[in-house]
PyMOL Python script that loads the backbone (N, CA, C, O; Angstrom):
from pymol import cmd

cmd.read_pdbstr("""\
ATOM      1  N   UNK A   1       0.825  -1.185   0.000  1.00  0.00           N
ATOM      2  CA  UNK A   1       0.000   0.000   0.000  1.00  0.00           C
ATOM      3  C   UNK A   1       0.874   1.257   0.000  1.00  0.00           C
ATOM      4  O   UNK A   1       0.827   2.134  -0.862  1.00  0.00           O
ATOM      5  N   UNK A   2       1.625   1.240   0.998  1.00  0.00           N
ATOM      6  CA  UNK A   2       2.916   2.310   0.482  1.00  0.00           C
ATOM      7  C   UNK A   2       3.562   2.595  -0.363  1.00  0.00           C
ATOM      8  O   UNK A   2       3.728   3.777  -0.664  1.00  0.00           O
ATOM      9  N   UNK A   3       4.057   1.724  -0.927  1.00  0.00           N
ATOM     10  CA  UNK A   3       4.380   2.023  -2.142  1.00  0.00           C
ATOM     11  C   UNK A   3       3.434   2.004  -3.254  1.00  0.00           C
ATOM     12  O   UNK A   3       3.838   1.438  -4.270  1.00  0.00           O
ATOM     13  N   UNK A   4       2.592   2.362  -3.270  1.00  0.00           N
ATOM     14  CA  UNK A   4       1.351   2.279  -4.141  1.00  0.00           C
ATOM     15  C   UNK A   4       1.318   3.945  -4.029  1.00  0.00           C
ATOM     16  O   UNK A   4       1.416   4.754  -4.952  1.00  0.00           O
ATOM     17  N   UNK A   5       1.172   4.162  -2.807  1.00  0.00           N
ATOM     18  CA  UNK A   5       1.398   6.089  -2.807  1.00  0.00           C
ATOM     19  C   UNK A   5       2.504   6.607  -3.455  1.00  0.00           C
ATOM     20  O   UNK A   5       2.567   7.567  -4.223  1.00  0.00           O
ATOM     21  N   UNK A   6       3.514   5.736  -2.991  1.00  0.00           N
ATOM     22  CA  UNK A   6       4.912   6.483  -3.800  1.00  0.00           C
ATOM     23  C   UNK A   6       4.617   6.436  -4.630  1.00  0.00           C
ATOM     24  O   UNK A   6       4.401   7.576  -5.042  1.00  0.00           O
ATOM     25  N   UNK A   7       4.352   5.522  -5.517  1.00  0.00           N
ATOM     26  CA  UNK A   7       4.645   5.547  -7.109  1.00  0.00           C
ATOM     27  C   UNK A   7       3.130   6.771  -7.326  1.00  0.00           C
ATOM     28  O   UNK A   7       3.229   7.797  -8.000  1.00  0.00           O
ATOM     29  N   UNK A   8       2.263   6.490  -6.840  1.00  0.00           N
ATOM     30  CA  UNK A   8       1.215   8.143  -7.305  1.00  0.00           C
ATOM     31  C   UNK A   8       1.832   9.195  -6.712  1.00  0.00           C
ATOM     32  O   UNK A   8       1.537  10.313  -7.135  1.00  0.00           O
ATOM     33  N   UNK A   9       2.545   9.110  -5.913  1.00  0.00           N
ATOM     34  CA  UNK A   9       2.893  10.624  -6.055  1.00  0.00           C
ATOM     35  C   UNK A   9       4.152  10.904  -6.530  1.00  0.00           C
ATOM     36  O   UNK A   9       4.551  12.067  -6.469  1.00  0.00           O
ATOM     37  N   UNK A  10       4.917   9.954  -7.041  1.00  0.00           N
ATOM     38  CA  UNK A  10       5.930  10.072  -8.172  1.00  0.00           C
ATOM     39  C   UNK A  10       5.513  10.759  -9.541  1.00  0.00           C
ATOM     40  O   UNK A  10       5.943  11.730 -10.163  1.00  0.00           O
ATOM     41  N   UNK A  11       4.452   9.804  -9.752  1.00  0.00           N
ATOM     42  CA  UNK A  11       3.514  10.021 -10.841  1.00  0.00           C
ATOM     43  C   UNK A  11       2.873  11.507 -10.872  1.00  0.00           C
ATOM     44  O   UNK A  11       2.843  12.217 -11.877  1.00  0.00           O
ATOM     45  N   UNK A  12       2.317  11.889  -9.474  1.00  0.00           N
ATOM     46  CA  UNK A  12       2.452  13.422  -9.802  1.00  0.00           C
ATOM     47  C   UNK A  12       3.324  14.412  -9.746  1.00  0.00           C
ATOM     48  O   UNK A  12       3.024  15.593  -9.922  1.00  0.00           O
ATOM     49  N   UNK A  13       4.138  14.107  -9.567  1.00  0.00           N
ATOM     50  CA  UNK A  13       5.130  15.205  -9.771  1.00  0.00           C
ATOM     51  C   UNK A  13       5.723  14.888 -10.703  1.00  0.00           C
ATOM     52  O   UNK A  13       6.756  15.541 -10.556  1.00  0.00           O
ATOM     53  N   UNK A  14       5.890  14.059 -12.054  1.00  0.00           N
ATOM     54  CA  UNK A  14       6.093  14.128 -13.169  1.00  0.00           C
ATOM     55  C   UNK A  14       5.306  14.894 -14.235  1.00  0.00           C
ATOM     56  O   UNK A  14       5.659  15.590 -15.188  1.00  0.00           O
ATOM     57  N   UNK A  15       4.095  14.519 -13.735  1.00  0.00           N
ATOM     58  CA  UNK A  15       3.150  15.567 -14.498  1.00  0.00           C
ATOM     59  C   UNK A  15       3.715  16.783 -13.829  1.00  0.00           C
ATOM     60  O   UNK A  15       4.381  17.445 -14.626  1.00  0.00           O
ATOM     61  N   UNK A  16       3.677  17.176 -12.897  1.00  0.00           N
ATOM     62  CA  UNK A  16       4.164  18.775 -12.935  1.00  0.00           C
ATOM     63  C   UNK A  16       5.519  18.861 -13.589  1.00  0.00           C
ATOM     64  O   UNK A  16       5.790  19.928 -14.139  1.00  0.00           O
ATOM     65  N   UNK A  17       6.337  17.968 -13.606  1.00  0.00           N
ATOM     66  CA  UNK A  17       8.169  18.688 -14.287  1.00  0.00           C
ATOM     67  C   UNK A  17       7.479  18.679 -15.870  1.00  0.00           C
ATOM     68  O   UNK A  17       7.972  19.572 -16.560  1.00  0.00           O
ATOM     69  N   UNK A  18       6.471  17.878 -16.563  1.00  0.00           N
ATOM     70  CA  UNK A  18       5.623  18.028 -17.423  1.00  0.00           C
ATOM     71  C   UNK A  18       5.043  19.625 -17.850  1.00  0.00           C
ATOM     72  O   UNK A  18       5.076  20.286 -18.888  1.00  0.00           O
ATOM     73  N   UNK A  19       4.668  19.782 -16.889  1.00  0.00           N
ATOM     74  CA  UNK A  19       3.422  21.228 -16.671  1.00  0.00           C
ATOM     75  C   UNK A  19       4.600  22.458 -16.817  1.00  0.00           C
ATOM     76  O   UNK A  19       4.585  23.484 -17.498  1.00  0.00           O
ATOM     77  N   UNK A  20       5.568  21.941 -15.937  1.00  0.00           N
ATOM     78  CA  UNK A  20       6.700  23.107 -15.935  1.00  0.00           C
ATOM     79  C   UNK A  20       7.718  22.991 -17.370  1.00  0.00           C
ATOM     80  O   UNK A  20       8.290  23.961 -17.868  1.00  0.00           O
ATOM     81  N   UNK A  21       7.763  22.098 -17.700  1.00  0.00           N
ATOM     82  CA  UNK A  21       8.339  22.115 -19.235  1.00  0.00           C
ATOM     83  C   UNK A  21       7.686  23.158 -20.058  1.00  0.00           C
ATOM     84  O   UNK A  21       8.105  24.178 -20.605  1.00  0.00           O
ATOM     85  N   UNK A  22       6.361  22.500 -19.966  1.00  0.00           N
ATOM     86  CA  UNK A  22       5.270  23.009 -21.069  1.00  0.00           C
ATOM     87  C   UNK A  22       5.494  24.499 -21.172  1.00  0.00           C
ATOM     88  O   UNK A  22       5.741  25.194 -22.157  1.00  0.00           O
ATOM     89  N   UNK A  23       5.285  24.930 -19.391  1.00  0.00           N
ATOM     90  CA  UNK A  23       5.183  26.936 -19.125  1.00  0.00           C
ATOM     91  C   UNK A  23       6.558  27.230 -19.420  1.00  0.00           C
ATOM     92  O   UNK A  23       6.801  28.184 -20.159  1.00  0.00           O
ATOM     93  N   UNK A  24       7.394  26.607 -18.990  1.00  0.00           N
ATOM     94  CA  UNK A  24       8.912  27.064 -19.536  1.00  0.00           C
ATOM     95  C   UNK A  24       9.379  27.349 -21.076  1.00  0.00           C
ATOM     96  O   UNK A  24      10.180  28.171 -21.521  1.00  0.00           O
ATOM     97  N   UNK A  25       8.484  26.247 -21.796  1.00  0.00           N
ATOM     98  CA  UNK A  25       8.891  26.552 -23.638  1.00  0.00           C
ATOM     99  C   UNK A  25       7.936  28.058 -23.479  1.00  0.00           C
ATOM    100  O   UNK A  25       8.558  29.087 -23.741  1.00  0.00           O
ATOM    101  N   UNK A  26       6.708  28.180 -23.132  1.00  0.00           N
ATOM    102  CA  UNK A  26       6.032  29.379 -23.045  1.00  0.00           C
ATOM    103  C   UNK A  26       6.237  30.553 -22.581  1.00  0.00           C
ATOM    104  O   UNK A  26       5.569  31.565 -22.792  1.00  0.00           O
ATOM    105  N   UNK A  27       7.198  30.426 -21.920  1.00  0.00           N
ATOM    106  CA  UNK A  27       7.339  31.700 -20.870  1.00  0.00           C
ATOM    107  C   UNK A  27       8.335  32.062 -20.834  1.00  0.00           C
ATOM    108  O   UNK A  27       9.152  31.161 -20.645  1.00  0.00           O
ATOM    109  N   UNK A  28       8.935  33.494 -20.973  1.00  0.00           N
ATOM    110  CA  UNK A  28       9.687  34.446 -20.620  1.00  0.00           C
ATOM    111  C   UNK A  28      10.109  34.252 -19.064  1.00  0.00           C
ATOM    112  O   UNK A  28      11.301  34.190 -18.764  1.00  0.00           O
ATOM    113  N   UNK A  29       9.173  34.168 -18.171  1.00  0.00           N
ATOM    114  CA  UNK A  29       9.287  34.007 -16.760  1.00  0.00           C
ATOM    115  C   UNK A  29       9.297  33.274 -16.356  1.00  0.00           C
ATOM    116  O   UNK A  29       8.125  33.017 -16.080  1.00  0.00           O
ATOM    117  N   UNK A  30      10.367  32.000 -15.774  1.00  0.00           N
ATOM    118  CA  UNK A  30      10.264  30.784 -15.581  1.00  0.00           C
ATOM    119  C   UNK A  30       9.957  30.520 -14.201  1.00  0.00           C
ATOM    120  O   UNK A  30       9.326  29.520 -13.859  1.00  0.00           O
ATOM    121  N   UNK A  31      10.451  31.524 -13.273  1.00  0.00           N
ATOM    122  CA  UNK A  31      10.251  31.497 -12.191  1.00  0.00           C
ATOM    123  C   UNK A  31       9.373  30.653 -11.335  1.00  0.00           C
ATOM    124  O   UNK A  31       9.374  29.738 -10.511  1.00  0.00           O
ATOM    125  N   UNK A  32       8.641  31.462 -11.984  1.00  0.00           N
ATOM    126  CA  UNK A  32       6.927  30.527 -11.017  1.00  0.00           C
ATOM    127  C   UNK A  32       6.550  29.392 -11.828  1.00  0.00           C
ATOM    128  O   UNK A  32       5.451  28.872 -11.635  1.00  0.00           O
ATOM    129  N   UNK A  33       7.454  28.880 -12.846  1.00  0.00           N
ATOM    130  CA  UNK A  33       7.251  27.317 -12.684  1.00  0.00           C
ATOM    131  C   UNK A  33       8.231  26.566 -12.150  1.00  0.00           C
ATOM    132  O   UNK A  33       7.826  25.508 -11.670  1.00  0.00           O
ATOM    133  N   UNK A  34       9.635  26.810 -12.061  1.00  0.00           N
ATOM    134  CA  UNK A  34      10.400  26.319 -11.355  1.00  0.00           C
ATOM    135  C   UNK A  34       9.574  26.220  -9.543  1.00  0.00           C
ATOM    136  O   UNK A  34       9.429  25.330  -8.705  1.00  0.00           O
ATOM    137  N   UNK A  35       9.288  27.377  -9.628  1.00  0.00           N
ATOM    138  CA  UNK A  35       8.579  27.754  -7.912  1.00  0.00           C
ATOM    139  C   UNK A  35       7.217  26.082  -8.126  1.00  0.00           C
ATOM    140  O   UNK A  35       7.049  25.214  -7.270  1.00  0.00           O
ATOM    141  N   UNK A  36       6.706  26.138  -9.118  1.00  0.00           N
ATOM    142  CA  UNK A  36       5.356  25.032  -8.944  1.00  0.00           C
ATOM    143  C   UNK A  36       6.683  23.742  -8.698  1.00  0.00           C
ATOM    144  O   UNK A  36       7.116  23.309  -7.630  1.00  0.00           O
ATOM    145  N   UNK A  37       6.935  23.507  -9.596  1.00  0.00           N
ATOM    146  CA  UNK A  37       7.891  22.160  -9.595  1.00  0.00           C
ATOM    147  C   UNK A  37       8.560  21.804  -8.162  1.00  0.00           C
ATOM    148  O   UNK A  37       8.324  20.673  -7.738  1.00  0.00           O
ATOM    149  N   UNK A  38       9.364  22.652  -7.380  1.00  0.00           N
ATOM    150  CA  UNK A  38       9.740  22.676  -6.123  1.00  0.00           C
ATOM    151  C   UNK A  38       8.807  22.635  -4.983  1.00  0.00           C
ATOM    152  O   UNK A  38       9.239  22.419  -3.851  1.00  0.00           O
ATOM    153  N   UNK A  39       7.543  22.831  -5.213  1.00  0.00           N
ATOM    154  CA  UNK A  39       6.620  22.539  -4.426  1.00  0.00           C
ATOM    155  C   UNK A  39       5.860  21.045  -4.202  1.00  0.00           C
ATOM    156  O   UNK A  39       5.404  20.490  -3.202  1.00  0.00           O
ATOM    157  N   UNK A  40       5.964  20.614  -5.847  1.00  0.00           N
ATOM    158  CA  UNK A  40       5.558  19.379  -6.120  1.00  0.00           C
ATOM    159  C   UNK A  40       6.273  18.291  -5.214  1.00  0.00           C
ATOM    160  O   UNK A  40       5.889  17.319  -4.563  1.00  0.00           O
ATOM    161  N   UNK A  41       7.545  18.930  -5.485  1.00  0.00           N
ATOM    162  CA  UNK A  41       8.849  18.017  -4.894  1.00  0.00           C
ATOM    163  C   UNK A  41       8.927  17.807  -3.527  1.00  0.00           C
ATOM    164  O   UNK A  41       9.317  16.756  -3.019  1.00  0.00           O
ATOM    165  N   UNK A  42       8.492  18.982  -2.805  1.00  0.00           N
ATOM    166  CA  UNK A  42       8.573  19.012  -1.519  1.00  0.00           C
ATOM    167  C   UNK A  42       7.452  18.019  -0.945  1.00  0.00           C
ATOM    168  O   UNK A  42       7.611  17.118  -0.120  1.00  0.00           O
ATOM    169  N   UNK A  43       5.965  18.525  -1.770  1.00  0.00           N
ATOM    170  CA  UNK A  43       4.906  17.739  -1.269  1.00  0.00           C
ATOM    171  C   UNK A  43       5.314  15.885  -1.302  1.00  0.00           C
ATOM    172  O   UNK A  43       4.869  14.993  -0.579  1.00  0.00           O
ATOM    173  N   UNK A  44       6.115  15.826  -2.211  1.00  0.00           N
ATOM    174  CA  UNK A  44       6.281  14.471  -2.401  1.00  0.00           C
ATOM    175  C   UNK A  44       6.900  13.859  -1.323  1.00  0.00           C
ATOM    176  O   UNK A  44       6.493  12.770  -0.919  1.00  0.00           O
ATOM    177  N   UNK A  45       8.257  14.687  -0.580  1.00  0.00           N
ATOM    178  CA  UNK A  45       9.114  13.993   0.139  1.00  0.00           C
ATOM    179  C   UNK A  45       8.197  14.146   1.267  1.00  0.00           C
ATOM    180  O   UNK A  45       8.330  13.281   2.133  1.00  0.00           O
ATOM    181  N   UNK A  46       7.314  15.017   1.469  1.00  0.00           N
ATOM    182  CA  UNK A  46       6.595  15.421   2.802  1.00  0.00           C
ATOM    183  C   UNK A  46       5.787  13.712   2.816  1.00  0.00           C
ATOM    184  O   UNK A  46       5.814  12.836   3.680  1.00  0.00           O
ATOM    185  N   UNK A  47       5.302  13.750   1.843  1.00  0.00           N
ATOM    186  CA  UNK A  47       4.123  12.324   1.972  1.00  0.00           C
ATOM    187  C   UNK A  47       5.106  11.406   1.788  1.00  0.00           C
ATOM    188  O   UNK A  47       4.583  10.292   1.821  1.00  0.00           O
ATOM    189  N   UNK A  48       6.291  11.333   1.608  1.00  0.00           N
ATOM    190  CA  UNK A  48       6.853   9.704   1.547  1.00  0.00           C
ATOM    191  C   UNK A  48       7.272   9.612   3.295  1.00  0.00           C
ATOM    192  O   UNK A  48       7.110   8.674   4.076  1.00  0.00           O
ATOM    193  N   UNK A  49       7.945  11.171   3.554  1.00  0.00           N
ATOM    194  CA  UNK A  49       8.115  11.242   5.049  1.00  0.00           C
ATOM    195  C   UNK A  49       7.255  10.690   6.134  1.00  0.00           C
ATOM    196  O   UNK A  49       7.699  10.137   7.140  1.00  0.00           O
ATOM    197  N   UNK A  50       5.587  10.936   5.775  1.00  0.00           N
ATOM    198  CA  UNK A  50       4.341  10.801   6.322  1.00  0.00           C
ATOM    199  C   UNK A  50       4.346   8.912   6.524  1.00  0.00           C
ATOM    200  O   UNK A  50       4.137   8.163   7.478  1.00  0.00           O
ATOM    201  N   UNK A  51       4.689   8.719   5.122  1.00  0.00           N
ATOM    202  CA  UNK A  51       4.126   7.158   5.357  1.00  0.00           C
ATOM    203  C   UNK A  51       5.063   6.331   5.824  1.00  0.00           C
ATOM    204  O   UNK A  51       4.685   5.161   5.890  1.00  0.00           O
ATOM    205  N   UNK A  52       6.198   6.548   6.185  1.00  0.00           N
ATOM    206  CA  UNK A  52       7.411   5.829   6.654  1.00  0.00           C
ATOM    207  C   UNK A  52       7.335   5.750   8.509  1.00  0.00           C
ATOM    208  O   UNK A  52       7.715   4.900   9.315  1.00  0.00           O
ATOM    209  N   UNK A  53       6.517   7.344   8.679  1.00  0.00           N
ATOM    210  CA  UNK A  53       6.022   7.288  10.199  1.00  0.00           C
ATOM    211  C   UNK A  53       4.906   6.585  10.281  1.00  0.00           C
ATOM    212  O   UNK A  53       4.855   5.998  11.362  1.00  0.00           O
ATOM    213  N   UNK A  54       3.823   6.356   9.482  1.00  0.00           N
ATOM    214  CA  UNK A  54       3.234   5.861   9.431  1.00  0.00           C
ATOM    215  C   UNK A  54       3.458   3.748   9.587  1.00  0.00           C
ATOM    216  O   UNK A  54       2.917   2.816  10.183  1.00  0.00           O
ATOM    217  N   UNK A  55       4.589   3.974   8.621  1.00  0.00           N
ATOM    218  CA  UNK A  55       4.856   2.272   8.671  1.00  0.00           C
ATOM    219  C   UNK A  55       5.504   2.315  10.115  1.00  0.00           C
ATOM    220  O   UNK A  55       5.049   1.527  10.944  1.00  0.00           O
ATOM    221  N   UNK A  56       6.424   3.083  10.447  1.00  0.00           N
ATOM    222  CA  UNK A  56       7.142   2.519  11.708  1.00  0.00           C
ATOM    223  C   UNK A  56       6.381   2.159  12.596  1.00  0.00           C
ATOM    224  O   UNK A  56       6.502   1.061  13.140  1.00  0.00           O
ATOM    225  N   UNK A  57       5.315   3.151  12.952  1.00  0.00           N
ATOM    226  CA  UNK A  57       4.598   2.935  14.123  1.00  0.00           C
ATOM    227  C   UNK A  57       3.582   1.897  14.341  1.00  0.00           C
ATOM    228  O   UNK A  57       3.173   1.612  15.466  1.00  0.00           O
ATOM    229  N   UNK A  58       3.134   1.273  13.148  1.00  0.00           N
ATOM    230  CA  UNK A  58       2.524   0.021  12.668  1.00  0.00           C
ATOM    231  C   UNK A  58       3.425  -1.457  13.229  1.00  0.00           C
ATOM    232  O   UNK A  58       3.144  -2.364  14.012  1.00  0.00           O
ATOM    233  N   UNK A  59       4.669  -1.119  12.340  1.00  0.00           N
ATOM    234  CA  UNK A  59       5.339  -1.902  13.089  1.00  0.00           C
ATOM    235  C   UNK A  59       5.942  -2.015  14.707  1.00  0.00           C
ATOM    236  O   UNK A  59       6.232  -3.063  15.284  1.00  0.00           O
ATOM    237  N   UNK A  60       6.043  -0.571  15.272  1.00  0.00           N
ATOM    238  CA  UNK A  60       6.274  -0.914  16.586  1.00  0.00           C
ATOM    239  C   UNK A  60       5.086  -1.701  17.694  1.00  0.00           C
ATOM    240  O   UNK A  60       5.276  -2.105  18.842  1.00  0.00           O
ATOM    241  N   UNK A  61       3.794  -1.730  16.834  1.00  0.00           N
ATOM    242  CA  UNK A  61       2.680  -2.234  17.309  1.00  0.00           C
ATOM    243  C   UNK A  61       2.903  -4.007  17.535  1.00  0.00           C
ATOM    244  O   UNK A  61       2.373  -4.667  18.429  1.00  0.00           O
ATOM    245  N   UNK A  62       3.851  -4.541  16.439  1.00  0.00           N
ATOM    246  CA  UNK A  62       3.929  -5.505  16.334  1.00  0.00           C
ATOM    247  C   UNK A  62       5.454  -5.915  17.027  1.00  0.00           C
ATOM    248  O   UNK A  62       6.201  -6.646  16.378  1.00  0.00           O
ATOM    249  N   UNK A  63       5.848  -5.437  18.295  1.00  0.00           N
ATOM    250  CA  UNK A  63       6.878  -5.878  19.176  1.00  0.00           C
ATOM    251  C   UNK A  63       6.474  -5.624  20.455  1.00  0.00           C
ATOM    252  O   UNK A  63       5.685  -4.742  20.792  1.00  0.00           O
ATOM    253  N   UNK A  64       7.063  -6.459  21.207  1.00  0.00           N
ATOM    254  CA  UNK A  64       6.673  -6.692  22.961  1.00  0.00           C
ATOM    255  C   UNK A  64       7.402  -5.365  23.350  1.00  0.00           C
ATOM    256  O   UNK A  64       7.911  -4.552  22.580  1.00  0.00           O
ATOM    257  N   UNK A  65       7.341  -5.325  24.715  1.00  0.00           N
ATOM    258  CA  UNK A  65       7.959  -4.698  25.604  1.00  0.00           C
ATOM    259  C   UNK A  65       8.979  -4.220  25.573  1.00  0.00           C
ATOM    260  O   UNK A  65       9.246  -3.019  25.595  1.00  0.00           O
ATOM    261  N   UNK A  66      10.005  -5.528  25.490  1.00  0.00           N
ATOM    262  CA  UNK A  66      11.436  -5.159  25.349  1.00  0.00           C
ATOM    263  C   UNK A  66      11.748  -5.234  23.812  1.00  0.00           C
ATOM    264  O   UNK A  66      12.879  -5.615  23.510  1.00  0.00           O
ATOM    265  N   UNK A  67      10.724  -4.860  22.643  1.00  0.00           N
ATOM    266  CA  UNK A  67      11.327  -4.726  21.499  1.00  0.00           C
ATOM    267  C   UNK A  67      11.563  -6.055  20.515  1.00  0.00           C
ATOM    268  O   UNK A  67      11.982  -5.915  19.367  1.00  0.00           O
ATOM    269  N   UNK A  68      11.253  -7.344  21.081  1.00  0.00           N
ATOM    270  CA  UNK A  68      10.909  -8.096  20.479  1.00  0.00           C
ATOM    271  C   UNK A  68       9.843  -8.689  19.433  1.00  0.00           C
ATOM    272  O   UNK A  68       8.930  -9.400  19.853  1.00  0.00           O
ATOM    273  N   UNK A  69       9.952  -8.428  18.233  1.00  0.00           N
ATOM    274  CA  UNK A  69       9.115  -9.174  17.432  1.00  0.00           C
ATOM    275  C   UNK A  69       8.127 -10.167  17.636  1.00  0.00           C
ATOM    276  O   UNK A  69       8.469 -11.340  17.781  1.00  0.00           O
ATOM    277  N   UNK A  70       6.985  -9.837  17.664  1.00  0.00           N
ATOM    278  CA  UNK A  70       6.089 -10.975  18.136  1.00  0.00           C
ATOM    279  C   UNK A  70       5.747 -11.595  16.879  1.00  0.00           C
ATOM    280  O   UNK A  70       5.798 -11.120  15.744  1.00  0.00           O
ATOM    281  N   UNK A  71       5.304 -13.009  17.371  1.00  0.00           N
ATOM    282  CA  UNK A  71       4.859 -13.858  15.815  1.00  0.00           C
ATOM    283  C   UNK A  71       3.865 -13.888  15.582  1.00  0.00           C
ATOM    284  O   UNK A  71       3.105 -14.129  16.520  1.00  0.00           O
ATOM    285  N   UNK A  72       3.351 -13.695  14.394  1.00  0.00           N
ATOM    286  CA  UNK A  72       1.928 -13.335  13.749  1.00  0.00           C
ATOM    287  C   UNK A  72       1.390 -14.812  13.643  1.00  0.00           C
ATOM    288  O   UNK A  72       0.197 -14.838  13.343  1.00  0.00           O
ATOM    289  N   UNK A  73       2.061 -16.235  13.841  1.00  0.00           N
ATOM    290  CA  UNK A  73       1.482 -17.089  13.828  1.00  0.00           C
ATOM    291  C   UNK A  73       0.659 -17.368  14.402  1.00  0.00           C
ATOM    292  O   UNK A  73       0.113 -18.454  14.211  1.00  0.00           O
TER     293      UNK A  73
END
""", "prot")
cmd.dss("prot")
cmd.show_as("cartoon", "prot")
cmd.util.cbc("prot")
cmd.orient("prot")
């Protein structure tokens, strides 16, 4: 499932270096698409950041006390 997000939000931020190509052949002012693209980027690492806390704490659910792995058997 995690990586099911990564790869969509890989996937969107290609469409934006896409979007920012596009305004860049168009534009005199690149600025504020470089500015969209760096945002894309950020949002991305923010949500891969999100789901990695997300997995850890899932998994710390699944150890005892002292940190031992319990068996799902």
């Amino acid at each position: 499932m995690a990586q099911r997000h990564v790869r969509e939000g890989e996937a969107h931020v290609q469409k934006l270096r896409d979007q920012v190509d596009s305004l860049m052949s168009r534009s005199e002012d690149a600025s504020g698409a470089k500015g969209l693209l760096r945002l894309g980027e950020d949002a991305l690492a923010m949500h891969q950041t999100l789901l990695v806390e997300m997995l850890e704490q899932q998994a710390a659910g699944l150890r005892d006390e002292d940190g031992n792995w319990l068996s799902l058997r």
